[in-house]
Backbone as ProteinMPNN parsed JSONL, in Angstrom:
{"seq_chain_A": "XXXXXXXXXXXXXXXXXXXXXXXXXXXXXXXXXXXXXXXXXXXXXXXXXXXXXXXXXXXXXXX", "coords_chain_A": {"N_chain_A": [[-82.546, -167.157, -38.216], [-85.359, -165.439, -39.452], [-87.225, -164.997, -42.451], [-88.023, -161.526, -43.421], [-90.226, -161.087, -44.859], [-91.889, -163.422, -45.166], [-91.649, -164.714, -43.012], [-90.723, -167.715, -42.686], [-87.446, -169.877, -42.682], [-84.487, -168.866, -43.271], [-82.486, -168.626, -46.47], [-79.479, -169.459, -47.36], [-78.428, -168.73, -50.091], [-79.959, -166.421, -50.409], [-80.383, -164.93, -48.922], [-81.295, -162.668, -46.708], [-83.453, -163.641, -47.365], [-86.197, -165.919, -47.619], [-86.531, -166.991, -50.242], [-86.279, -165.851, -53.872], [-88.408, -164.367, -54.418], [-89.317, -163.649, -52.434], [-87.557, -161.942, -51.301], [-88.128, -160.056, -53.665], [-90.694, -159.362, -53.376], [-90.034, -157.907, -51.782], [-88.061, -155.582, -53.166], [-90.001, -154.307, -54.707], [-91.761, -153.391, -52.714], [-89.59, -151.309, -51.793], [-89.159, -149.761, -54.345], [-91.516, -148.792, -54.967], [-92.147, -147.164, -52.999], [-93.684, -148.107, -50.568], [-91.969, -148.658, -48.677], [-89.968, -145.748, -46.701], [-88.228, -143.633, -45.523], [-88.522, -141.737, -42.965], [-89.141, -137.948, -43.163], [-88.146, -134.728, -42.047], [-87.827, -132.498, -43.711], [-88.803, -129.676, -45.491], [-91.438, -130.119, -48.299], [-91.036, -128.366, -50.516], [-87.925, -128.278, -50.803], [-85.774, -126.666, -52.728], [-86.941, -123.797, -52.622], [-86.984, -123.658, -49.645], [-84.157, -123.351, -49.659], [-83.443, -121.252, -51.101], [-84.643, -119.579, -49.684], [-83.81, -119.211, -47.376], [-81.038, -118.443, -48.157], [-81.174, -116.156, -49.16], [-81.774, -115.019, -46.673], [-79.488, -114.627, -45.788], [-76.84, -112.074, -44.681], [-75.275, -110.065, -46.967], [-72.193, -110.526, -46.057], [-71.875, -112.672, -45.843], [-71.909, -114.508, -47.641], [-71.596, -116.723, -49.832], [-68.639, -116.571, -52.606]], "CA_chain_A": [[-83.104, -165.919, -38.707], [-86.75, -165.763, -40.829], [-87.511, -164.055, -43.238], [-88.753, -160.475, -43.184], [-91.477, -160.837, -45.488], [-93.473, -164.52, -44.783], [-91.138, -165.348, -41.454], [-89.937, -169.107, -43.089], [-86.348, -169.737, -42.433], [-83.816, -168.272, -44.394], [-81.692, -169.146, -47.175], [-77.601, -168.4, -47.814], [-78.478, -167.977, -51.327], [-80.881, -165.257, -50.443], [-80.62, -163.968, -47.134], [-81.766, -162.047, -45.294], [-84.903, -163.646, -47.309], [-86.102, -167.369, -47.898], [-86.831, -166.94, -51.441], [-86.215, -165.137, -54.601], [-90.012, -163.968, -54.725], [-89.506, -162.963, -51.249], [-86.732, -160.708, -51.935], [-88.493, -159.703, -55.324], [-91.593, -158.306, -52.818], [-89.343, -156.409, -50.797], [-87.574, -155.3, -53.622], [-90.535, -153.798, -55.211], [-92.118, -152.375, -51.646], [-88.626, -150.329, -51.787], [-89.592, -148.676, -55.302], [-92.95, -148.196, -54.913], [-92.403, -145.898, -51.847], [-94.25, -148.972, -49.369], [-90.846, -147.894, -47.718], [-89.596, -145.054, -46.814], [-87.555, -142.838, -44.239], [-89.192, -140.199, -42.935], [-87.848, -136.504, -43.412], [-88.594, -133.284, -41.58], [-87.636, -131.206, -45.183], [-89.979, -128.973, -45.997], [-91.539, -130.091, -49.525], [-89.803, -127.744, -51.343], [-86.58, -128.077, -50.434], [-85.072, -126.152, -53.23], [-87.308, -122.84, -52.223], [-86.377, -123.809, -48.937], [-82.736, -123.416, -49.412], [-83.298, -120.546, -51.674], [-85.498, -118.316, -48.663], [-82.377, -119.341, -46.287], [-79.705, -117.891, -48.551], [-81.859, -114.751, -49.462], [-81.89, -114.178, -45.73], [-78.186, -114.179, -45.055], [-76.497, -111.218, -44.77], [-74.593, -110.231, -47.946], [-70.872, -110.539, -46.502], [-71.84, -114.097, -45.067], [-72.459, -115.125, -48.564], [-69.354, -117.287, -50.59], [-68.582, -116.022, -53.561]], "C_chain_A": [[-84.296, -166.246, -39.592], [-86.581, -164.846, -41.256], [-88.433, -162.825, -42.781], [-90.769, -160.548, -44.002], [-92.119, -161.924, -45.454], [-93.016, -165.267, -43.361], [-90.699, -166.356, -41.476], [-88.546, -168.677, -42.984], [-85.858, -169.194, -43.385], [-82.886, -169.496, -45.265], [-80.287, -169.153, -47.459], [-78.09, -167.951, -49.248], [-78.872, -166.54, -51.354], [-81.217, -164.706, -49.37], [-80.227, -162.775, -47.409], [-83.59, -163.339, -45.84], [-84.645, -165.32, -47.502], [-86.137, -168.13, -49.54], [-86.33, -166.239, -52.252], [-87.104, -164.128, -55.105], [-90.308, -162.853, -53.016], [-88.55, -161.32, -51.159], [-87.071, -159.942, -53.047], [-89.747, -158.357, -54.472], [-91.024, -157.676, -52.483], [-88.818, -155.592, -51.869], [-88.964, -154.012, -54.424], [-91.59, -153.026, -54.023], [-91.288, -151.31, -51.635], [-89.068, -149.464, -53.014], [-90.757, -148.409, -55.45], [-93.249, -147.258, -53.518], [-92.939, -146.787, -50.791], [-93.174, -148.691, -48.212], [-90.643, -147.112, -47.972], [-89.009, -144.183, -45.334], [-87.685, -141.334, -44.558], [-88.008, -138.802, -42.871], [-88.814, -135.7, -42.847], [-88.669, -131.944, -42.671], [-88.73, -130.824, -45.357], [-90.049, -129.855, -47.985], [-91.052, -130.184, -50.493], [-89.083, -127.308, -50.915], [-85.645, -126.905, -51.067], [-85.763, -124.681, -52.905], [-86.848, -122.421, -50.861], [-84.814, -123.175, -48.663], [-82.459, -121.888, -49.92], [-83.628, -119.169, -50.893], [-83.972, -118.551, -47.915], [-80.893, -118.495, -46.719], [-80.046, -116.605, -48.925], [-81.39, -113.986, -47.677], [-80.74, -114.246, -44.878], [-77.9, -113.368, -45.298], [-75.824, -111.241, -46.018], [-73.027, -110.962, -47.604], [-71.046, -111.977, -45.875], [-71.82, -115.243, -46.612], [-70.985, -115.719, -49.282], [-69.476, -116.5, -51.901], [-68.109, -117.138, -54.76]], "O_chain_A": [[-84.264, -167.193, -40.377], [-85.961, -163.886, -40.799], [-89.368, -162.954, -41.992], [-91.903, -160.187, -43.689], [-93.291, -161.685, -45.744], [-93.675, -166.099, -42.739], [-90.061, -166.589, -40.449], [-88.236, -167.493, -43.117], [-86.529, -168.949, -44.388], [-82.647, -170.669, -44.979], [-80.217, -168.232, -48.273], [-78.115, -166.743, -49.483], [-78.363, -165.657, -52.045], [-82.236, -164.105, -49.029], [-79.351, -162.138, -47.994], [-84.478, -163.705, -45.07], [-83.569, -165.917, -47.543], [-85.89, -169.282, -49.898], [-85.541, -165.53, -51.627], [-86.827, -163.258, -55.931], [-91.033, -161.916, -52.682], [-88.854, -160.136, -51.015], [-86.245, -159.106, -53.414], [-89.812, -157.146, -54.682], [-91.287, -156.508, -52.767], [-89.137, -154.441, -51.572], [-88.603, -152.847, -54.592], [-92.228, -152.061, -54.442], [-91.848, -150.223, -51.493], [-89.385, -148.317, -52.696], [-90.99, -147.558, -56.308], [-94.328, -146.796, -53.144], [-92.677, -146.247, -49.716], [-93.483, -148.528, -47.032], [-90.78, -146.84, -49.165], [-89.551, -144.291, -44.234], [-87.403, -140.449, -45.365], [-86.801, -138.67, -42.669], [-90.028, -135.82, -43.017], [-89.258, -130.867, -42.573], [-89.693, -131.59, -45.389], [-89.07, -130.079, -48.697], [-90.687, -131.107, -51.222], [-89.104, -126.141, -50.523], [-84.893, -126.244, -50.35], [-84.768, -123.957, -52.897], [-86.413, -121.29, -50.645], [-84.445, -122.636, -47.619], [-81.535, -121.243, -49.425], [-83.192, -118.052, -51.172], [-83.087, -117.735, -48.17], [-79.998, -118.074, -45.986], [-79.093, -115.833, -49.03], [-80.886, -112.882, -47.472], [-80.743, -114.043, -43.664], [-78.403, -113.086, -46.386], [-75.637, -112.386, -46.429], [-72.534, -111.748, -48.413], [-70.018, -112.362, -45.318], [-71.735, -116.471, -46.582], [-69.82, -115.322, -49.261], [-70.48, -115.825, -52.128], [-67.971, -116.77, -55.927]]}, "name": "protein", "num_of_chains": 1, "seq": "XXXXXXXXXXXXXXXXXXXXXXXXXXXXXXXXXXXXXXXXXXXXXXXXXXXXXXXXXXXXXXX"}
């Protein structure tokens, strides 16, 4: 297996990666948004949710 992020073999210590620096980039691509999984949600979700429950009938509604 190589590494995701420079393709050198891997490590057990640190697999999936070969490094600690290597895992450190990925680690900081993940919180800086460089990743991410896409979504179909509108935006604003919470308006979203809020037009959807406006436009149920009343007796559909929980209580």
């Amino acid at each position: 297996m190589s590494c995701p992020i420079c393709g050198k073999d891997t490590r057990p210590e640190v697999r999936p990666f070969c490094s600690k620096r290597c895992a450190d980039v990925d680690l900081g691509r993940w919180l800086t948004g460089h990743y991410a999984v896409p979504s179909e949600d509108p935006d604003d979700i919470e308006a979203a949710l809020e037009a959807a429950e406006a436009a149920q009938p009343p007796e559909d509604k929980l209580h």
